[in-house]
N, C-alpha and C positions, 0 to 999 in steps of 0.2 A: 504493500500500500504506500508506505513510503518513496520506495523508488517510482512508484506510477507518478509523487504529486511532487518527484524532484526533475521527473521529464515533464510534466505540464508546465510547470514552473518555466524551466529549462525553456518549453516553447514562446509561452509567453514573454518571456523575454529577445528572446530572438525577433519576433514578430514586431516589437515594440521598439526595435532597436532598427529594423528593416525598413521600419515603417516614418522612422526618423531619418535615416540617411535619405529615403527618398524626397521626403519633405522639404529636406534642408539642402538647397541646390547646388551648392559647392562646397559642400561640409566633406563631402570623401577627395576633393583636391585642398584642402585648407582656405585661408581666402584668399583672395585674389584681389590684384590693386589695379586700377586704371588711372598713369600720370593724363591728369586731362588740364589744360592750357587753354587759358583766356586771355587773349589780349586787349584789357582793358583794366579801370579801376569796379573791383564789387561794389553794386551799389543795387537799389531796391529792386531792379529789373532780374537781377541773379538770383532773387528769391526760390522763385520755383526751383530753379536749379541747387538750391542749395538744399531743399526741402527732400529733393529729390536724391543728391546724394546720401544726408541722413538714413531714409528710408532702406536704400541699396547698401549702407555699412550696415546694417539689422539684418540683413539675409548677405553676410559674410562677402559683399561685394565695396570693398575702400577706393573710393575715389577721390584721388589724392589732385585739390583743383590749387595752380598755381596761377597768380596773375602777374603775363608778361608786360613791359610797358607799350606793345603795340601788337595790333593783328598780325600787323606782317612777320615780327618775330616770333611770335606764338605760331605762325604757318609752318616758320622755318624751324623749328624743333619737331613740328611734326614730321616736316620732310625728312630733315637728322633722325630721327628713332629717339631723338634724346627725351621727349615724351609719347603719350600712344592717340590720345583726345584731343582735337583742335573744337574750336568754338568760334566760328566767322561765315563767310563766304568769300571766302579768295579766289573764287574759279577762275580768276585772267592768271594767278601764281599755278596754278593746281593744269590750268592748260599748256605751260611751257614744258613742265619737267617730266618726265620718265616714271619716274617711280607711279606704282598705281595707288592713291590715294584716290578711296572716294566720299563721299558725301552719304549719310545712311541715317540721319534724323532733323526734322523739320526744329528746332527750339523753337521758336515765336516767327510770324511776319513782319514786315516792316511797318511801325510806326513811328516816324520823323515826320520832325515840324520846321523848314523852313523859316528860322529868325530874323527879323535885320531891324537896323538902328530906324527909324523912320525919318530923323534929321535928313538923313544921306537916300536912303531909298525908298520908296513907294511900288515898288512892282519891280517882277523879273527882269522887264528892258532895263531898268538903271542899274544892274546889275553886272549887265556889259563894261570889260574891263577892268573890273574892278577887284577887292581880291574875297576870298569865301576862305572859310575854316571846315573842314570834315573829323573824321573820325580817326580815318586813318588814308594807306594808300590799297584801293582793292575793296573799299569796304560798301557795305549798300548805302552809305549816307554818303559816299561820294559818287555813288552810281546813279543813285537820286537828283543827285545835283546835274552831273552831267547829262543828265538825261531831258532834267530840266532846260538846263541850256541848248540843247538840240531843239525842244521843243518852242522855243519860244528865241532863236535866232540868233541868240550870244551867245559873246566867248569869255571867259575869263579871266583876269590879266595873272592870276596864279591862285594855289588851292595851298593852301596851309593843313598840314595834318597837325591836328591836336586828341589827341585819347581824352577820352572819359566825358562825358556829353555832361556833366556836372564841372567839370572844367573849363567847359567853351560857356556853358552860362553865366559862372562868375568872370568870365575873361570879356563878353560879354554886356555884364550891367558895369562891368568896370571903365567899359570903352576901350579896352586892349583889341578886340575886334568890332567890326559894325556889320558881317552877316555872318549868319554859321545855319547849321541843322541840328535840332535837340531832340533830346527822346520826351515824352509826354510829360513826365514828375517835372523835369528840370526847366521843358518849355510851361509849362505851370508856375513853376517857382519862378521865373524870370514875368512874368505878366502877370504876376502878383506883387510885386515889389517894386516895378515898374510900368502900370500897364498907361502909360499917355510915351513910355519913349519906343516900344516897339509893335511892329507889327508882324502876324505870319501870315507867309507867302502862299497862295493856293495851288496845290497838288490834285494832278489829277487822280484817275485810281491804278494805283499803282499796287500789284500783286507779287511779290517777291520774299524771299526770305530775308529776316534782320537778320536772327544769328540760328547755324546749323551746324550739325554736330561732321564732322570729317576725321577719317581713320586710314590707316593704310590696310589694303585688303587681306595682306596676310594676318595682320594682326585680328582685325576683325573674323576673320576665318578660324582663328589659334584660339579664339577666348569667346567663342558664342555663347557658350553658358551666361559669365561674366558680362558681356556686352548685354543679351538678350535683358538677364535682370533690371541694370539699369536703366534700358529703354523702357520696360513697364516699368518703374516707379517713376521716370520723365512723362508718361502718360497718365498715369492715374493722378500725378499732380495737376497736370494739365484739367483733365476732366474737373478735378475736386476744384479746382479755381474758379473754370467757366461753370460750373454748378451754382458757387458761391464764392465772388471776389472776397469776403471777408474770412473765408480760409486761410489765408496764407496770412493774415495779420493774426490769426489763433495761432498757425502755425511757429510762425515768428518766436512770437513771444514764448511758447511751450517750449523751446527750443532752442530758445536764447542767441538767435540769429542776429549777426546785424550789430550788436550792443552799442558799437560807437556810430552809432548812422545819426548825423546831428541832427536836434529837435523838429527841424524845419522839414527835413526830408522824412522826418517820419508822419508829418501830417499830409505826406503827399502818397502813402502807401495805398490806402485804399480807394483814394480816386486812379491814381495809376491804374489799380485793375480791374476796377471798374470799367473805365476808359477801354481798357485793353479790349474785356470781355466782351464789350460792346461791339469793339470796331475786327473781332474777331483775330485776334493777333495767337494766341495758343489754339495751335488745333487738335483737335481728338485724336488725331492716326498720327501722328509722327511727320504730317505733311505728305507722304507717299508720292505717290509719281506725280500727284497733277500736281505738287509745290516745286519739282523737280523742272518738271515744262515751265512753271510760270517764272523760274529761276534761269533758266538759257532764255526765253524769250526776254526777258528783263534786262538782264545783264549783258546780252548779244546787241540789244536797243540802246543801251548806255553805252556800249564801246568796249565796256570790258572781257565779252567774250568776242573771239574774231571766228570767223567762217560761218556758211550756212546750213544748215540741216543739222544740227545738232543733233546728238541722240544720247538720252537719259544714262543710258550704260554706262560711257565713256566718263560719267562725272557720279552719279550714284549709284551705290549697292542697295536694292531693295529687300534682302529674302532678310537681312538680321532685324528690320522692322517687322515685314510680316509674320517672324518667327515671334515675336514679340507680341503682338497682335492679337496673335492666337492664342496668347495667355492669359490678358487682361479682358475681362468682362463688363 
């Protein structure tokens, strides 16, 4: 009798331990880290993404997120191996080189807000020749612009790169610059502080990715457990936002995100995603192919990608998304 309830035992244990490695999705390789690389300053828009990494260190996946002082250098370590995660849209960098880097998740659409002093400007023609502030060089706020300029007949007399869309606002109301392009919080903050000395510039509809996640394909081939994870907890944050923009200010706070983000930016949190939510900037699937299209046609229009017939392959890998996908409910 004994030996009978030291083999049940025995199974039950087994069973409950089987039933845990499967649960637990990288518990039988240890965990696993992704160096992921941002070229910019953290500020309230990295939320999600930081919520999202949280969630992915709980199911044994560490994303280790550094911030470089530019896209373009954060590209070039992806290109080096010296990290595995980029976070931009560099596709005019990503179209010259060799190496097969692609592009395998939508993070947010673009929303930028054209700034200018209105002493100096009143509309896109006075524009002409003059000089503008971006993001960086490759970035969609400079493809925005140029795109802009296409559209409407001028040319620039030079493009200043400056990081961190919280930097070109205080540069800015300072008068160190007199037009740039801001993200929501920050073109908020600047016409609030000053709203009789600027105006924004009207954009048409403009469909593109702000910031997407890009990998090298081996890499992403080597660590699809690891990769898949973090793309469902980049979606289910997505979702839980566009549900409810005052998520991610629970989030935050539960989780002590953020802590030095000055007072003023923190009353800009929840209209930011409100805003967002609104104008559909996170999307439910990862962006999938038609963000991918709306990304070559965008960027081929702006100048930054060169040739015609683009084809989605050659810049994004779909299958670690839809492998993703198929997990999240």
């Amino acid at each position: 009798m004994l030996t009978l309830r030291r083999i049940l035992l025995t199974a039950v244990i087994f069973l409950l331990t089987l039933t845990w490695l499967i649960s637990s999705d990288v518990s039988a390789q240890g965990r696993t880290k992704i160096r992921y690389a941002l070229g910019d300053v953290i500020s309230i828009d990295e939320l999600p993404l930081l919520i999202a990494v949280e969630q992915a260190k709980a199911r044994g996946v560490d994303v280790e997120v550094t911030a470089f002082k530019s896209e373009e250098v954060a590209t070039q370590a992806v290109i080096n191996g010296q990290v595995d995660v980029g976070q931009g849209t560099p596709y005019a960098a990503l179209q010259k080189i060799q190496v097969p880097i692609r592009f395998f998740y939508q993070l947010n659409a673009l929303q930028f807000f054209p700034v200018v002093n209105k002493e100096f400007y009143k509309g896109w023609k006075d524009l002409d020749g003059q000089e503008i502030a971006v993001q960086g060089r490759g970035s969609g706020t400079e493809a925005i612009m140029n795109l802009a300029a296409k559209e409407h007949g001028i040319k620039y007399k030079s493009i200043s790169y400056v990081p961190g869309s919280q930097v070109r606002a205080l540069a800015l109301l300072k008068g160190n610059i007199k037009a740039t392009i801001l993200d929501a919080p920050n073109k908020n903050l600047v016409m609030k502080d000053a709203p009789d000395k600027f105006i924004i510039l009207p954009l048409g509809n403009v469909k593109a990715s702000d910031e997407a996640l890009f990998a090298a394909r081996e890499f992403l081939d080597k660590n699809q457990t690891a990769v898949r994870i973090f793309i469902e907890e980049l979606t289910k944050v997505a979702r839980a936002i566009n549900a409810n923009p005052g998520w991610v200010v629970e989030q935050r706070k539960k989780r002590g995100l953020l802590k030095e983000l000055p007072a003023k930016m923190e009353n800009e949190i929840l209209p930011f995603f409100q805003e967002a939510v609104k104008n559909g900037v996170f999307p439910n699937d990862g962006g999938g192919e038609q963000a991918a299209k709306n990304d070559l046609e965008f960027f081929r229009l702006s100048g930054a990608l060169k040739g015609e017939n683009l084809k989605v392959e050659d810049f994004w890998y779909l299958a670690p998304l839809k492998a993703a996908l198929a997990n999240v409910k």
